[in-house]
TIRO-2110 file (N, C-alpha, C; in Angstrom, 1 decimal):
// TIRO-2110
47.0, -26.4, 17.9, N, 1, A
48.1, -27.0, 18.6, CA, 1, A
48.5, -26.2, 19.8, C, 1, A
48.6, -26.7, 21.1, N, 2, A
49.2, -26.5, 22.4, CA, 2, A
49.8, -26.9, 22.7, C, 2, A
51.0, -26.2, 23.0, N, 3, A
52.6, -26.8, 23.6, CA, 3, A
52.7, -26.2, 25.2, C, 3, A
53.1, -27.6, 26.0, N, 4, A
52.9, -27.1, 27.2, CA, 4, A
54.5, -27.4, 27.8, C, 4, A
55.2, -26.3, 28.1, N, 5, A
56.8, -26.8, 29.0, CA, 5, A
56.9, -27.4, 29.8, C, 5, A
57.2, -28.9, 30.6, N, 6, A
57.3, -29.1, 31.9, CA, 6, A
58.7, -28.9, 32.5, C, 6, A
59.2, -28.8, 31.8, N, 7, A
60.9, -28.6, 32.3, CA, 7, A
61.8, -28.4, 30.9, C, 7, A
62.8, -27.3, 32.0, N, 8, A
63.3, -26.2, 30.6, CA, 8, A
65.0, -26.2, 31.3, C, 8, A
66.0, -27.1, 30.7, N, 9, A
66.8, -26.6, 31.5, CA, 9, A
67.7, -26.1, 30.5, C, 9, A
69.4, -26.1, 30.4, N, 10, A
70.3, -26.1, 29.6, CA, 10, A
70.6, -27.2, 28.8, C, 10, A
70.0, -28.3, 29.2, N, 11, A
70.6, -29.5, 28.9, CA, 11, A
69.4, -30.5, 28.2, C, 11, A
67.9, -30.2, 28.8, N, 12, A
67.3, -30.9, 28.5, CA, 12, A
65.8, -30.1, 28.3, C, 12, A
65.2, -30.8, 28.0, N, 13, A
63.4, -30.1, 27.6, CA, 13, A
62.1, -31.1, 27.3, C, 13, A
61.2, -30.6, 28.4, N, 14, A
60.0, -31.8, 28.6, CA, 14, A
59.3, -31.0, 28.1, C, 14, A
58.3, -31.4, 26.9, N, 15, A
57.1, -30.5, 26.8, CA, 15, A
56.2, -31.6, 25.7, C, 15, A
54.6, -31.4, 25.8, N, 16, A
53.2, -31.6, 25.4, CA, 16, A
52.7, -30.4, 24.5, C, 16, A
52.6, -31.4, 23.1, N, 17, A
52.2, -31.2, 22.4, CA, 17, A
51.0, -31.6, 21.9, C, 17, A
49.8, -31.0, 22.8, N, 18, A
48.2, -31.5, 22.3, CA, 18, A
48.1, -31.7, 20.6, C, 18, A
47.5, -32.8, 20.4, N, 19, A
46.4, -32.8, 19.2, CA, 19, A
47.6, -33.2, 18.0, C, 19, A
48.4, -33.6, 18.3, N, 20, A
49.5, -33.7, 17.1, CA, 20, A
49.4, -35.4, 17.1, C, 20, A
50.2, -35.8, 15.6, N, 21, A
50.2, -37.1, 15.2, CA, 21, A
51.4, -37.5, 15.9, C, 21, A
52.0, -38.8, 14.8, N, 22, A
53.3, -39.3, 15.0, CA, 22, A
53.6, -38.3, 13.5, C, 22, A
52.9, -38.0, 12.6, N, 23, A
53.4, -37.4, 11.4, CA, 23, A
54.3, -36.4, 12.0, C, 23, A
53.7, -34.9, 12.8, N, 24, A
54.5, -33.6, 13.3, CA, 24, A
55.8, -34.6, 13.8, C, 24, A
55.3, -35.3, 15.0, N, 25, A
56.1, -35.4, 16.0, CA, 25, A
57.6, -36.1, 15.5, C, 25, A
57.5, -37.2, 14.7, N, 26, A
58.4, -38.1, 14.0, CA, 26, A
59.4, -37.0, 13.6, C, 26, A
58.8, -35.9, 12.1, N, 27, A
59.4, -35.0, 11.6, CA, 27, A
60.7, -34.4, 12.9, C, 27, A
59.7, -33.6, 13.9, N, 28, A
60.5, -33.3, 14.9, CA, 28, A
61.4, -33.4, 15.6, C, 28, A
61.6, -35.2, 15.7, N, 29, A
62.5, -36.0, 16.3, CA, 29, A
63.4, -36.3, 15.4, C, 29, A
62.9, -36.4, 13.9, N, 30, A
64.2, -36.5, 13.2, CA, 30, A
64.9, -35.0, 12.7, C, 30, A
64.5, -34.0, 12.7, N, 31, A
65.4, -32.7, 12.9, CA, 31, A
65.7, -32.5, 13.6, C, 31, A
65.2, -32.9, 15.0, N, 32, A
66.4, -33.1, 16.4, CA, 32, A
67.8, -33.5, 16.5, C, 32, A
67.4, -34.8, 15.9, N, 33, A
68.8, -35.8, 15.8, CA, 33, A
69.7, -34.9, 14.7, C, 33, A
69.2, -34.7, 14.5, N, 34, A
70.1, -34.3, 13.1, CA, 34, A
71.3, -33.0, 13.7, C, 34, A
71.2, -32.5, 15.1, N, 35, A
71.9, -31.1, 15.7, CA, 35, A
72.4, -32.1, 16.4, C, 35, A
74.3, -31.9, 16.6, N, 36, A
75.0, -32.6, 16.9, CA, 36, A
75.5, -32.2, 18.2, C, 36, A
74.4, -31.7, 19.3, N, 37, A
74.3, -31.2, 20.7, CA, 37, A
73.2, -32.1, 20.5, C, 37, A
72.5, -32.9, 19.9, N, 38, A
71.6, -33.7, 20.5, CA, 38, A
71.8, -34.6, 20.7, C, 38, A
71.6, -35.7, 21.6, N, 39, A
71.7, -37.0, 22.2, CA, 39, A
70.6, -37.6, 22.0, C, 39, A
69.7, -37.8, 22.5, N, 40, A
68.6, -38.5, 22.7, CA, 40, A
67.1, -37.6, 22.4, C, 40, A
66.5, -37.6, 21.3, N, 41, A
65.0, -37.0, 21.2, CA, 41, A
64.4, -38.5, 21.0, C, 41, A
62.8, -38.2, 21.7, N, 42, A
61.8, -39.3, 21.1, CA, 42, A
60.5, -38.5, 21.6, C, 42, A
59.5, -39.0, 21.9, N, 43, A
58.4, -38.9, 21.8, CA, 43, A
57.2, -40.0, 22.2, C, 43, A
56.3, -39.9, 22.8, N, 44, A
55.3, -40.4, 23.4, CA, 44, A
53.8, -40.4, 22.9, C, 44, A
53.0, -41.0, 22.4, N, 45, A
51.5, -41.3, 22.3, CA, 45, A
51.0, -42.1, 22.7, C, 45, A
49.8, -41.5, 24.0, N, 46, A
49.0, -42.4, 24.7, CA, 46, A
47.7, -43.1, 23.6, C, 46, A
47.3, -44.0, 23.8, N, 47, A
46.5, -44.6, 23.4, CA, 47, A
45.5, -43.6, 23.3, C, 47, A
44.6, -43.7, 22.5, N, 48, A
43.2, -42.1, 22.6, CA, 48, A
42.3, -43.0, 23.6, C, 48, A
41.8, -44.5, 24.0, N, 49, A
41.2, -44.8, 25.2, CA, 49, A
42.4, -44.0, 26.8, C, 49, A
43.3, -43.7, 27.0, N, 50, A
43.6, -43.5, 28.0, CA, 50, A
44.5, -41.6, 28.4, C, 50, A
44.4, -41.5, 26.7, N, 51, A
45.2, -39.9, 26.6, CA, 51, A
44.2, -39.1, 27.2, C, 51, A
44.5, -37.7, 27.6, N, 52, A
43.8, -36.7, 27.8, CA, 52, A
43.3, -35.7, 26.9, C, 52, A
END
């Protein structure tokens, strides 16, 4: 697994997480929501014809 930061602020956080499912990722997003400083978590998967 490689986690890459694109933006890190106080408020918000963009980051890529090579090689992971919707299994990790899902988990992740729902122990996000769950912290009541969170607003909005989700998550992204490119198709494997067009991902990197």
């Amino acid at each position: 697994m490689e986690i890459k930061i694109f933006k890190k602020t106080s408020r918000e956080i963009k980051l890529e997480i090579s090689g992971e499912t919707h299994t990790l990722l899902n988990a992740l997003k729902s122990v996000l929501l769950e912290d009541e400083r969170v607003r909005i978590a989700s998550y992204d998967i490119k198709h494997p014809d067009v991902s990197n």
